[in-house]
Structure formats: structure tokens, C-alpha cells
TIVO-2410 file (N, C-alpha, C; in nm, 3 decimals):
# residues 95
REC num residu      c1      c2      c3 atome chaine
REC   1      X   0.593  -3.168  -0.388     N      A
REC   1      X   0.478  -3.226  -0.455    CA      A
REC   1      X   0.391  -3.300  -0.353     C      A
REC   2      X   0.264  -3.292  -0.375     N      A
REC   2      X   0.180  -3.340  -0.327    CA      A
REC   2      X   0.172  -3.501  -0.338     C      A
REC   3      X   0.081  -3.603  -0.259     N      A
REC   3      X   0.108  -3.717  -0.327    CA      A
REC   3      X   0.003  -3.747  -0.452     C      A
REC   4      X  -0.066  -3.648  -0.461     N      A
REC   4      X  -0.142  -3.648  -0.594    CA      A
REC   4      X  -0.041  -3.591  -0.720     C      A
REC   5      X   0.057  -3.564  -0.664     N      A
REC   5      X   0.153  -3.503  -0.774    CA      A
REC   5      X   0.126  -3.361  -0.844     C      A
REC   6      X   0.018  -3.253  -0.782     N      A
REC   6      X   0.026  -3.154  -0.763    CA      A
REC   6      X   0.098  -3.050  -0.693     C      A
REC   7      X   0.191  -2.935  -0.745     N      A
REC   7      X   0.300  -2.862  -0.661    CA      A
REC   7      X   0.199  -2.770  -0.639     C      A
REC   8      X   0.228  -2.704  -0.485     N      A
REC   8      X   0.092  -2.658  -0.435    CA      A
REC   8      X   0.188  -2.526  -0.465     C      A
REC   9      X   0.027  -2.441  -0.485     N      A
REC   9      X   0.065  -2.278  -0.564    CA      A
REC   9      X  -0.079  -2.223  -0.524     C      A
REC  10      X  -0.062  -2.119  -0.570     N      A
REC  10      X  -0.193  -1.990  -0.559    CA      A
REC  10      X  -0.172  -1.964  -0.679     C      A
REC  11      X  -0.266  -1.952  -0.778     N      A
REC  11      X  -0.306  -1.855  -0.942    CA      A
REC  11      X  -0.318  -1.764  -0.899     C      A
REC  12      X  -0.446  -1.773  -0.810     N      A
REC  12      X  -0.547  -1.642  -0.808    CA      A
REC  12      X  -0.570  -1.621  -0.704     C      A
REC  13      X  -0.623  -1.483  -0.637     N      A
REC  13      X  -0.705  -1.391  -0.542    CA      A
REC  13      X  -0.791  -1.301  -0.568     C      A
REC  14      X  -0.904  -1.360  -0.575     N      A
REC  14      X  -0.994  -1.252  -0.620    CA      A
REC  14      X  -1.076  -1.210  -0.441     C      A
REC  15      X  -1.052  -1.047  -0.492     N      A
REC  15      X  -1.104  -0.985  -0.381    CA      A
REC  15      X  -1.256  -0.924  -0.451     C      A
REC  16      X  -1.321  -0.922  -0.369     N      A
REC  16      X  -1.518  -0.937  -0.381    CA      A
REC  16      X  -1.533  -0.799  -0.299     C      A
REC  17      X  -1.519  -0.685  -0.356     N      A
REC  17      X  -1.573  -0.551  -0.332    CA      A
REC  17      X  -1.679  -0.466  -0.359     C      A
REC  18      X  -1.706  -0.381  -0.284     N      A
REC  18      X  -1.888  -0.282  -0.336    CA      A
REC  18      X  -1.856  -0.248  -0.508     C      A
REC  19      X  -1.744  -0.212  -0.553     N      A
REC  19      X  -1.727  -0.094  -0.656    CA      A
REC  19      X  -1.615  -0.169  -0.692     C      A
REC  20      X  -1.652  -0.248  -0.779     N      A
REC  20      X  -1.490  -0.279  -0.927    CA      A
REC  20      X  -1.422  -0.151  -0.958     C      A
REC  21      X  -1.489  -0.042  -1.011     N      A
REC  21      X  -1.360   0.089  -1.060    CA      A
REC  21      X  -1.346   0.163  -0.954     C      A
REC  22      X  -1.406   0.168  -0.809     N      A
REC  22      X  -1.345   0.255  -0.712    CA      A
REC  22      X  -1.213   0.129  -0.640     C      A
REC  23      X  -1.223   0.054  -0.660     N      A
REC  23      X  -1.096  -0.051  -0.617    CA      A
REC  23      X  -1.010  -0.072  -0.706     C      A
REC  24      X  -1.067  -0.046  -0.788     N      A
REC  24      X  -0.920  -0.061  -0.952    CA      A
REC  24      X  -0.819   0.055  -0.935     C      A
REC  25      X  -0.917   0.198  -0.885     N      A
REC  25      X  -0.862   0.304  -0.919    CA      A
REC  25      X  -0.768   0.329  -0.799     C      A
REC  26      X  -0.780   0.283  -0.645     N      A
REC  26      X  -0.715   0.214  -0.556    CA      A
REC  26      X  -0.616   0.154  -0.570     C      A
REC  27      X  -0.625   0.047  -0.642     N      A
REC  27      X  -0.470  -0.034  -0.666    CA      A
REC  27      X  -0.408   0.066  -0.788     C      A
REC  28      X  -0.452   0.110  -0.904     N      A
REC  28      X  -0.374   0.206  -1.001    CA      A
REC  28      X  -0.277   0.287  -0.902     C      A
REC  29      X  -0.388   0.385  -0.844     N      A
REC  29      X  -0.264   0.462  -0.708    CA      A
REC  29      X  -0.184   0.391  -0.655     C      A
REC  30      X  -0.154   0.286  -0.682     N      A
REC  30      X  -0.063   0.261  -0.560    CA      A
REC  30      X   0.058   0.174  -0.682     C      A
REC  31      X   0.045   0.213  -0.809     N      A
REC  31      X   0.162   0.217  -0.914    CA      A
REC  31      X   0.136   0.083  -0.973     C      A
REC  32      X   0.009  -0.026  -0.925     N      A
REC  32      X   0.002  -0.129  -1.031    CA      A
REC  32      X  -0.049  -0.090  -1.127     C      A
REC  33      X  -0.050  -0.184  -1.252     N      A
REC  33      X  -0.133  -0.137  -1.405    CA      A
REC  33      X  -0.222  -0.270  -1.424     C      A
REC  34      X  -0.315  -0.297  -1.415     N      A
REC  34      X  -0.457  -0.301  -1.490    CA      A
REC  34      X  -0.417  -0.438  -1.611     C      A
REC  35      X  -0.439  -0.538  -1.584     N      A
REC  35      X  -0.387  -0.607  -1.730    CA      A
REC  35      X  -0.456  -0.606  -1.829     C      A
REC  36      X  -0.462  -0.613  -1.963     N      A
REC  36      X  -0.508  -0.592  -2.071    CA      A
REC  36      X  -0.679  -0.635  -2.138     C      A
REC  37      X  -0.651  -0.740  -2.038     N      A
REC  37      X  -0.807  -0.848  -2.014    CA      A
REC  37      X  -0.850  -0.833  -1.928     C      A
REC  38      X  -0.853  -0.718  -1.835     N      A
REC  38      X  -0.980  -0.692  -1.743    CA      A
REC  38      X  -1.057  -0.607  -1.823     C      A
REC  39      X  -1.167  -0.624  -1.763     N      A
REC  39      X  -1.319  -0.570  -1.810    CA      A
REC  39      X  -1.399  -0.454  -1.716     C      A
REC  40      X  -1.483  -0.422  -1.753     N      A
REC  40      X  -1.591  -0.347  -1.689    CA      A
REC  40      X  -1.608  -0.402  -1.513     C      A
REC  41      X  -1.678  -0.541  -1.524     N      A
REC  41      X  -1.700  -0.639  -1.417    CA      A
REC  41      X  -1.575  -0.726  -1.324     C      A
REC  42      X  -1.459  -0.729  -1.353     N      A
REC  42      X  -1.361  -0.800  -1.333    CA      A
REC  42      X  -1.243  -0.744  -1.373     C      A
REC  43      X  -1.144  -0.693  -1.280     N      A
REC  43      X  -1.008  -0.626  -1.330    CA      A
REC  43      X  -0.922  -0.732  -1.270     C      A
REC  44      X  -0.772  -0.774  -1.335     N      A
REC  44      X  -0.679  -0.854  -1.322    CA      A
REC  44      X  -0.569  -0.765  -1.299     C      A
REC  45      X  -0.456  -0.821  -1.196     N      A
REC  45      X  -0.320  -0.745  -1.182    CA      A
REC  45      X  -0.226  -0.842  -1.182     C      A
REC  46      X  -0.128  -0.847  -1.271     N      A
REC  46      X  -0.008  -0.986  -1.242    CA      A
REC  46      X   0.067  -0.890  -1.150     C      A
REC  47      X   0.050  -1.002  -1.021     N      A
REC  47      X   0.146  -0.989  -0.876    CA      A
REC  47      X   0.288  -1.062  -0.920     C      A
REC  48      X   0.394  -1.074  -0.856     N      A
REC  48      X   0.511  -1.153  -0.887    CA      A
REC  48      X   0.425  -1.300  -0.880     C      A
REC  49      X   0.402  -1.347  -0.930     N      A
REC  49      X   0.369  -1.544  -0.957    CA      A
REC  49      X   0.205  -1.577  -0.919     C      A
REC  50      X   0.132  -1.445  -0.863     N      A
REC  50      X  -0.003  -1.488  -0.905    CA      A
REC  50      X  -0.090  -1.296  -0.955     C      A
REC  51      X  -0.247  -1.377  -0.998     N      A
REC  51      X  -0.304  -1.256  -1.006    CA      A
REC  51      X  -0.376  -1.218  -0.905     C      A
REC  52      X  -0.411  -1.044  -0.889     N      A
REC  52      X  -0.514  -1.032  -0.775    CA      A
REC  52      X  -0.630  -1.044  -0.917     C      A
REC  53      X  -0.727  -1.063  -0.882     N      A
REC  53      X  -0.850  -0.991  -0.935    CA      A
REC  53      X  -0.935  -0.971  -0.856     C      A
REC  54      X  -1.040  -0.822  -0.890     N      A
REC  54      X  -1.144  -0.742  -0.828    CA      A
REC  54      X  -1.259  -0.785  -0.871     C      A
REC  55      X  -1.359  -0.820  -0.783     N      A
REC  55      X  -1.487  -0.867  -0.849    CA      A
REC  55      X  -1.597  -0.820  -0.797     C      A
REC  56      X  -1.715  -0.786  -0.835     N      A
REC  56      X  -1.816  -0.716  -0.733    CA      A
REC  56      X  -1.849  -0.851  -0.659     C      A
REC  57      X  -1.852  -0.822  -0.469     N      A
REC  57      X  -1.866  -0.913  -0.406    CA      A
REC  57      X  -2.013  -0.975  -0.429     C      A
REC  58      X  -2.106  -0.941  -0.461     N      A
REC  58      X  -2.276  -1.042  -0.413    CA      A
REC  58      X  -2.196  -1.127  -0.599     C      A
REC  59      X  -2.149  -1.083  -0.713     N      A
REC  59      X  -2.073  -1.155  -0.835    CA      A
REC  59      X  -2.024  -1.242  -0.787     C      A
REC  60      X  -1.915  -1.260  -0.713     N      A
REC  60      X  -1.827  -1.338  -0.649    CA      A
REC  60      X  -1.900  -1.431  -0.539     C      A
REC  61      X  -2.011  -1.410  -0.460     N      A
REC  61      X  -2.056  -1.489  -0.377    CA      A
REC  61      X  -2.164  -1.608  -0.456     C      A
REC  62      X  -2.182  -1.558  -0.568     N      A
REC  62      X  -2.307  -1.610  -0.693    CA      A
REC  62      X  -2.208  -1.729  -0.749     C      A
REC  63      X  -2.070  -1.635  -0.815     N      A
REC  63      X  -1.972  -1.762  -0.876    CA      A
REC  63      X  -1.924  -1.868  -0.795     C      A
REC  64      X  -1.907  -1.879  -0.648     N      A
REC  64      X  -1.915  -1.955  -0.576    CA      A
REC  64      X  -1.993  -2.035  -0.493     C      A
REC  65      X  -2.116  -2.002  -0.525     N      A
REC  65      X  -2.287  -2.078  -0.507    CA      A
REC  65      X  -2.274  -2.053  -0.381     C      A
REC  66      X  -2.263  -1.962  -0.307     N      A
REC  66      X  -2.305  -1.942  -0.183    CA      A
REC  66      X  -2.370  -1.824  -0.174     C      A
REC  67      X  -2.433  -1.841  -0.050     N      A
REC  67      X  -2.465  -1.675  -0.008    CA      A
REC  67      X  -2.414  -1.525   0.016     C      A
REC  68      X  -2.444  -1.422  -0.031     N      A
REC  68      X  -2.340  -1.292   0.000    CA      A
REC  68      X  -2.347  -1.274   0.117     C      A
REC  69      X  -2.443  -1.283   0.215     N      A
REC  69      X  -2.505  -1.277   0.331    CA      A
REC  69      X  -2.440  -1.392   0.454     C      A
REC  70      X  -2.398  -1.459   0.365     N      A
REC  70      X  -2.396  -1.601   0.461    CA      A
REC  70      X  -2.301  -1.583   0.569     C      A
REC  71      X  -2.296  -1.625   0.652     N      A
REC  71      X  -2.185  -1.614   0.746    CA      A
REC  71      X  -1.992  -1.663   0.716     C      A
REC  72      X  -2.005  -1.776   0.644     N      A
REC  72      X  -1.912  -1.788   0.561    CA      A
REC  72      X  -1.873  -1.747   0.478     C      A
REC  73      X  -1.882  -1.707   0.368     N      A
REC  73      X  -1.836  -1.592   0.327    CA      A
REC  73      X  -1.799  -1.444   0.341     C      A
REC  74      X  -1.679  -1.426   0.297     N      A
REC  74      X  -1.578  -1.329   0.348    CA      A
REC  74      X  -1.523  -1.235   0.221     C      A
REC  75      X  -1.579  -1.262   0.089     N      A
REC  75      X  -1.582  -1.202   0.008    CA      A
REC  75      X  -1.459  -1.235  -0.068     C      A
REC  76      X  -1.347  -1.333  -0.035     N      A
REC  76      X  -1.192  -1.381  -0.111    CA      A
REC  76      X  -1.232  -1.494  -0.142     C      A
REC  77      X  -1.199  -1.529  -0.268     N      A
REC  77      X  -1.164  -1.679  -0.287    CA      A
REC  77      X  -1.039  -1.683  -0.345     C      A
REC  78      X  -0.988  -1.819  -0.358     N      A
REC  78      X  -0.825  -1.854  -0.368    CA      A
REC  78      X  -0.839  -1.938  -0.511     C      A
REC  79      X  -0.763  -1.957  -0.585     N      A
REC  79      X  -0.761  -2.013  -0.693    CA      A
REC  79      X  -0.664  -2.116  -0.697     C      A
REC  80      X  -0.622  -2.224  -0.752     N      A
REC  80      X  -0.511  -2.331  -0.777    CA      A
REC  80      X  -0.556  -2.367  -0.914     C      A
REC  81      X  -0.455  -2.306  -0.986     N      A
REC  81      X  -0.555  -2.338  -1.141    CA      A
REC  81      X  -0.396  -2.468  -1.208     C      A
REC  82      X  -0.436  -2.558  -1.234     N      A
REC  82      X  -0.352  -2.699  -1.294    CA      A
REC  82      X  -0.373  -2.719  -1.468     C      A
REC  83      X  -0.314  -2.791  -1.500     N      A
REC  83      X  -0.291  -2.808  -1.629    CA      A
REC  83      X  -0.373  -2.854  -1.717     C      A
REC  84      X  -0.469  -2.964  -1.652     N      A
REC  84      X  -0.565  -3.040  -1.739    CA      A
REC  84      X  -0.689  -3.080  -1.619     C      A
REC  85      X  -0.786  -3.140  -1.700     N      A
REC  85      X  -0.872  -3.161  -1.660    CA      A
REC  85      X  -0.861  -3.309  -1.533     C      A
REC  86      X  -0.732  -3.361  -1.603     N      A
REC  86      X  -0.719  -3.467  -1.506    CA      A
REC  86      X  -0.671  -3.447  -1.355     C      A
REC  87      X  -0.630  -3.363  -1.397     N      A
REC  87      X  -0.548  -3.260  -1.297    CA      A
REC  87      X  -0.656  -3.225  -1.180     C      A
REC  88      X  -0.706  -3.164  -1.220     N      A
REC  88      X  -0.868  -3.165  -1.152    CA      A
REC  88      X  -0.901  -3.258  -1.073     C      A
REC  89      X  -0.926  -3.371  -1.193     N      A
REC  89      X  -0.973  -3.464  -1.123    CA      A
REC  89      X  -0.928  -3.519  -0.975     C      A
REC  90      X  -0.792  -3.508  -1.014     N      A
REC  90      X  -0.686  -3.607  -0.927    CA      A
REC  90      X  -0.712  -3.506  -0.791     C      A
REC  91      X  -0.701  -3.345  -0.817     N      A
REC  91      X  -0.713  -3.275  -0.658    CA      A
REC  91      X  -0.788  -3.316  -0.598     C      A
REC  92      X  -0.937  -3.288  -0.688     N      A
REC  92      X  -1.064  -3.313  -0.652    CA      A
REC  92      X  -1.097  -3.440  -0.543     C      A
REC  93      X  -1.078  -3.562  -0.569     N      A
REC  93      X  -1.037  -3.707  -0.517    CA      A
REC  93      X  -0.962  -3.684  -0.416     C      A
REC  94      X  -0.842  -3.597  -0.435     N      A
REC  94      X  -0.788  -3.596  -0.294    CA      A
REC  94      X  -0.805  -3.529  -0.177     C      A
REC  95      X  -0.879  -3.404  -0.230     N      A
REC  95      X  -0.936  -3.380  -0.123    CA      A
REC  95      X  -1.080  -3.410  -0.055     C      A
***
């Protein structure tokens, strides 16, 4: 545990690609299945203890208020998703 009392984990990986169904159809080949709540725009895969999800990258550079272009961005973001809003709070502050 953290001293904010957060146990540090990964939820999520969303990978930021040209083509959501030419990358879906990519991971299908390769024997994952598609979870039930992906969409058109956004496909989900439960990995052993987190998800990947596929997102069209300039989508993914928008949901993260940056530039697609920018030099920092690399098209992944990482997720740490917690229990409550306080929860939040408390990361938030600490970092």
C-alpha cells in the first residue's frame, strides 16, 4: 500500500490505433474474445487482472486533452481505476 492507502494496480490499457475493427480483428486471431460491452468506437478484452482496450488514436489523444500530433503522446494511456471518488481525491493530492 501506498501511503495514501492505495494498492498500486493497472485497470486499464488502452491502445490508440488507425482502425478499431482492423485491430480487434488482430487480437480475435490471436484467440482473445471481444467483451460484451465493446462497441463500434471502443473494443474491451479482460487480460488476467486488467483490460486492453482499442481506441481510435486522434479519440484517445482528444480523451486525454492533448494533442494527436504532439510529441508526447504515444497513443497508450494507463488506467488506475479506485473505488470512490475519495479515492481520487486522495491519489490526486498525492501526486
Amino acid at each position: 500500500m501506498t501511503d495514501v492507502g492505495l494498492a498500486p494496480r493497472l485497470s486499464i490499457v488502452t491502445l490508440g490505433v488507425a482502425n478499431v475493427q482492423k485491430a480487434r480483428a488482430f487480437y480475435e486471431s490471436l484467440g482473445w474474445q471481444a467483451s460484451a460491452v465493446s462497441q463500434e468506437e471502443i473494443v474491451f478484452f479482460q487480460l488476467s487482472g486488467v483490460v486492453l482496450a482499442l481506441f481510435q488514436r486522434n479519440a484517445l489523444a482528444d480523451d486525454a486533452n492533448v494533442s494527436p500530433a504532439g510529441d508526447g503522446f504515444r497513443g497508450v494511456t494507463l488506467a488506475h481505476n479506485v473505488e470512490s471518488e475519495a479515492e481520487v481525491d486522495a491519489a490526486l493530492a498525492h501526486a
